[in-house]
KOLDREN-138775 format. One record per residue: x, y, z of N, C-alpha, C in turn. Coordinates in steps of 0.001 Angstrom, whole numbers, padded with zeros to 6 digits, always signed. Example, Ala and Ser with C-alpha at 12.3 -4.5 7.8 and 13.67 -1.06 7.14 Angstrom:
REM residues 2
+013190-005690+007800+012300-004500+007800+013200-003300+007800/+012850-002250+007080+013670-001060+007140+012900+000030+007870/
***
This chain:
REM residues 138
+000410+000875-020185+000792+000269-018926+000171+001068-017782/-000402+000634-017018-001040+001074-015698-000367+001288-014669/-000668+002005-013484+000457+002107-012770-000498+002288-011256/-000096+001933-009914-000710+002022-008548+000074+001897-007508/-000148+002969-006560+000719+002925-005339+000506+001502-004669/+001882+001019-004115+001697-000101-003152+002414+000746-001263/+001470+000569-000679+002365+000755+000763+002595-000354+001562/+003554-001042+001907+003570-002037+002839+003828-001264+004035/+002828-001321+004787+002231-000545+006155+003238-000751+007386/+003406-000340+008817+004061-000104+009545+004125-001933+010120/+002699-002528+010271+002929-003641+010579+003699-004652+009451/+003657-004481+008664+004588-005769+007441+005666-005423+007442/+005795-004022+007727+007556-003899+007532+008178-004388+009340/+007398-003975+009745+007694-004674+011649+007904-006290+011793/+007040-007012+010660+007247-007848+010906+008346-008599+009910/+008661-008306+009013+009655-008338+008360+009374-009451+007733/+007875-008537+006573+007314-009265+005475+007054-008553+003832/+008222-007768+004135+008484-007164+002814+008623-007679+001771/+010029-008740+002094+010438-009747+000850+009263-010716+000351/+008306-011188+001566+007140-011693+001178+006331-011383+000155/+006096-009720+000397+004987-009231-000444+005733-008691-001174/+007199-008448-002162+007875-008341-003169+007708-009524-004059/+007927-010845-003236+007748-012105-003681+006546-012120-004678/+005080-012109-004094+004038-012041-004862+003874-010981-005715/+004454-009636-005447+004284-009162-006891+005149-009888-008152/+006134-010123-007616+007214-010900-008918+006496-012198-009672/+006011-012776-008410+005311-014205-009374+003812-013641-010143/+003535-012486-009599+002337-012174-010593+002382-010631-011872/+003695-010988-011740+003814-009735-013318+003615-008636-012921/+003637-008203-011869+003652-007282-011778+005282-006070-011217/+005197-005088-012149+006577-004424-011770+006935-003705-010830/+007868-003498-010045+008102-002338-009242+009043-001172-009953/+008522+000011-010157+009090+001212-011014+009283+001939-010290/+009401+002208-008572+010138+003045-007732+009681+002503-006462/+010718+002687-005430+010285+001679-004548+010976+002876-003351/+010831+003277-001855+011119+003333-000888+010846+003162+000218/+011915+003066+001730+011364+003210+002799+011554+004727+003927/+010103+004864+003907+009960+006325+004761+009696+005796+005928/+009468+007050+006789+008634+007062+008253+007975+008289+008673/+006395+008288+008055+006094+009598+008173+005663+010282+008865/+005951+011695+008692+005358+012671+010197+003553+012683+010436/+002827+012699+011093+001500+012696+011468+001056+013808+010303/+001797+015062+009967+001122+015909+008834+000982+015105+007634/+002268+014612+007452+002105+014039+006142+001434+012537+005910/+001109+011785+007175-000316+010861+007227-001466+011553+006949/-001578+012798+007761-002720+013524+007361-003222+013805+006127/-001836+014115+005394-002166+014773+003939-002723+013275+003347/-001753+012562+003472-001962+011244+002275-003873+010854+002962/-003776+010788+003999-005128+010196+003570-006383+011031+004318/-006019+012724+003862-007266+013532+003860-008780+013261+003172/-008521+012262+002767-009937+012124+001538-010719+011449+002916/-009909+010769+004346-010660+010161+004896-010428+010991+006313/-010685+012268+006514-010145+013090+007305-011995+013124+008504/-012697+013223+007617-014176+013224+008091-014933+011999+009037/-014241+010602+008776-014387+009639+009137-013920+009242+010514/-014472+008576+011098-014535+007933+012744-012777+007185+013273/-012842+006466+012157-011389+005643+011902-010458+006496+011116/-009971+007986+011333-009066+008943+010553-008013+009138+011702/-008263+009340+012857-006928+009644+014117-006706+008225+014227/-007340+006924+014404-006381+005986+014580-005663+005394+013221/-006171+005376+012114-005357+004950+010964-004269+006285+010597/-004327+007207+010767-003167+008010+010809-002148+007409+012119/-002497+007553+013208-001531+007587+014271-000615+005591+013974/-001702+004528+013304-000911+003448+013672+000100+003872+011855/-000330+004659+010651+000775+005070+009922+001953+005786+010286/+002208+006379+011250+003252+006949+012174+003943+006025+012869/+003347+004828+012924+003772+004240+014290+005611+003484+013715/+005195+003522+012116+006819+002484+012038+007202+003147+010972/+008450+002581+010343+008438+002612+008817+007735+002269+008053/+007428+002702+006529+006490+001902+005766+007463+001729+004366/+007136+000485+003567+007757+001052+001675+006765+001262+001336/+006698+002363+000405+006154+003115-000575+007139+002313-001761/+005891+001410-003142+006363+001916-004144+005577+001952-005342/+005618+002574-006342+004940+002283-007526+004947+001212-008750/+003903+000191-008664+004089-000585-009199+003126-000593-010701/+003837-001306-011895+003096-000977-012958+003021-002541-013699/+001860-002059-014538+001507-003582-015045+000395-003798-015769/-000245-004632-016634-001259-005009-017460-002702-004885-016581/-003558-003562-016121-004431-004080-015336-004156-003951-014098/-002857-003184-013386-002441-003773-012136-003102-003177-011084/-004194-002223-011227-004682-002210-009961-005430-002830-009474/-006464-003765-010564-007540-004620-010236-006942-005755-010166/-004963-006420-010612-004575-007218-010109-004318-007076-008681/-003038-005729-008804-003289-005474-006855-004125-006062-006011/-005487-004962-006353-006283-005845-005186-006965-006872-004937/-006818-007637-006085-007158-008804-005871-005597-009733-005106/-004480-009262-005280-003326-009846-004431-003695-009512-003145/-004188-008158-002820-004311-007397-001620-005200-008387-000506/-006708-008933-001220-007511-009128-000631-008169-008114-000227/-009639-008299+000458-010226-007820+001092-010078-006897+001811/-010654-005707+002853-009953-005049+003544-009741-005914+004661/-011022-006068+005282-011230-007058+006480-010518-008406+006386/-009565-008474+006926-008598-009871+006415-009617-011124+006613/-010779-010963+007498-011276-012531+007707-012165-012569+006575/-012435-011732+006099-013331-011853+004477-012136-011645+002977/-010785-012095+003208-010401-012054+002251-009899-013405+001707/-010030-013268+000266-009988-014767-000057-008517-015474+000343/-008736-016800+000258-007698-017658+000417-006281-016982-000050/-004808-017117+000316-004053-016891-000306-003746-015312-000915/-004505-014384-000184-004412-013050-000335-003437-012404+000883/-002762-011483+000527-001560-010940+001357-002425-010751+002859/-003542-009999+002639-004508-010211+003837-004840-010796+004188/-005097-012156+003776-006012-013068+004381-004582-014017+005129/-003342-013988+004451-002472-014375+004957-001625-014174+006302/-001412-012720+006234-000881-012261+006968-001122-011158+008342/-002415-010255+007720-002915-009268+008404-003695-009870+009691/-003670-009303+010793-004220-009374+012380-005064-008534+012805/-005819-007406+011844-006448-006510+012490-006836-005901+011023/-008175-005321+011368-008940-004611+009869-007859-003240+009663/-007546-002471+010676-006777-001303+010276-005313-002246+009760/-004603-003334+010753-002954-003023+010820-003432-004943+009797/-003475-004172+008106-003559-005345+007637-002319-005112+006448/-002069-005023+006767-000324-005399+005964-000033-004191+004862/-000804-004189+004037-000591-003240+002639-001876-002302+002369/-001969-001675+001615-002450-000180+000675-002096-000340-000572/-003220-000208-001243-003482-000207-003061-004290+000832-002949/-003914+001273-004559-005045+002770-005219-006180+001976-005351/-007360+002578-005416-008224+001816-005734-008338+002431-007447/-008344+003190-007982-008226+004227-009108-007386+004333-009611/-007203+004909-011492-006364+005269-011799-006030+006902-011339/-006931+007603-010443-006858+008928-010506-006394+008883-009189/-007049+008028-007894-006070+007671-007197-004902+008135-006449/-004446+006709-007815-003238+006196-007891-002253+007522-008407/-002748+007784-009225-002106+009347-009967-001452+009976-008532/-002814+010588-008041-002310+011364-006742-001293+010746-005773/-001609+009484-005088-001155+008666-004229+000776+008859-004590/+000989+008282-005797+002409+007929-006648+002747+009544-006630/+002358+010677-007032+002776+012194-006753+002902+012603-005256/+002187+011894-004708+002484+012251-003215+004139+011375-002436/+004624+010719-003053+005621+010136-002197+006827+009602-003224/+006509+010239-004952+007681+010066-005891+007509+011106-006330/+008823+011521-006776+009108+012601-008007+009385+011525-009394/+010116+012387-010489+009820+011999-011640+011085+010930-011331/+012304+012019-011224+013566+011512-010795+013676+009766-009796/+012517+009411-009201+012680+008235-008279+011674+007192-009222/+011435+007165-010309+010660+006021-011046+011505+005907-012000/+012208+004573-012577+012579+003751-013752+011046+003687-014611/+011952+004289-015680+011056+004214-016931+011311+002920-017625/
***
């Protein structure tokens, strides 16, 4: 069984499209094995997405992850990260296909609704960064 962080970002939880994007994981097999809602400090945006610390778009995609609550959860499943993002869509919501959480819902290339691992190694890190052992159903 495979396993990949899901974040529903500051804008989906603002807009109060959580149950939405719970919805589509349920109709597509896919599980949720620990689920919460944080609100994180600018360090710990920093940490989670240091891999993109070098990049042009790193102070504003940190600062709009600060901006709300987000859920964090780990979801597991047959394949599920290359299902993920194909639920995910695209990054750029106007290039994502029909019927993708992005193409649905997202208003902006940064504030587009959700976050998938792209990796299983990732995902490894991602799911250690915001669960212990104790917060995942086996």
């Amino acid at each position: 069984m495979e396993k990949t962080l899901s974040i529903i970002k500051p804008d989906g939880v603002g807009r109060g499209l959580i149950g939405e994007v719970i919805k589509r994981f349920e109709e597509n097999n896919i599980t949720i094995a620990a689920m919460k809602m944080i609100h994180m400090t600018r360090a710990q945006a920093r940490g989670f997405y240091a891999v993109h610390k070098e990049r042009p778009f790193f102070d504003s995609l940190t600062d709009f992850m600060i901006s709300g609550p987000i859920v964090v959860m780990m979801l597991t499943g047959e394949d599920v990260i290359v299902r993920y993002r194909k639920l995910m869509g695209a990054t750029n919501f106007e290039e994502a296909e029909e019927g993708t959480i992005r193409r649905d819902f997202a208003t902006d290339i940064e504030k587009n609704i959700v976050h998938g691992s792209d990796a299983p190694e990732t995902a490894e890190f991602e799911i250690n960064y915001f669960f212990n052992s104790f917060e995942i159903v086996r």
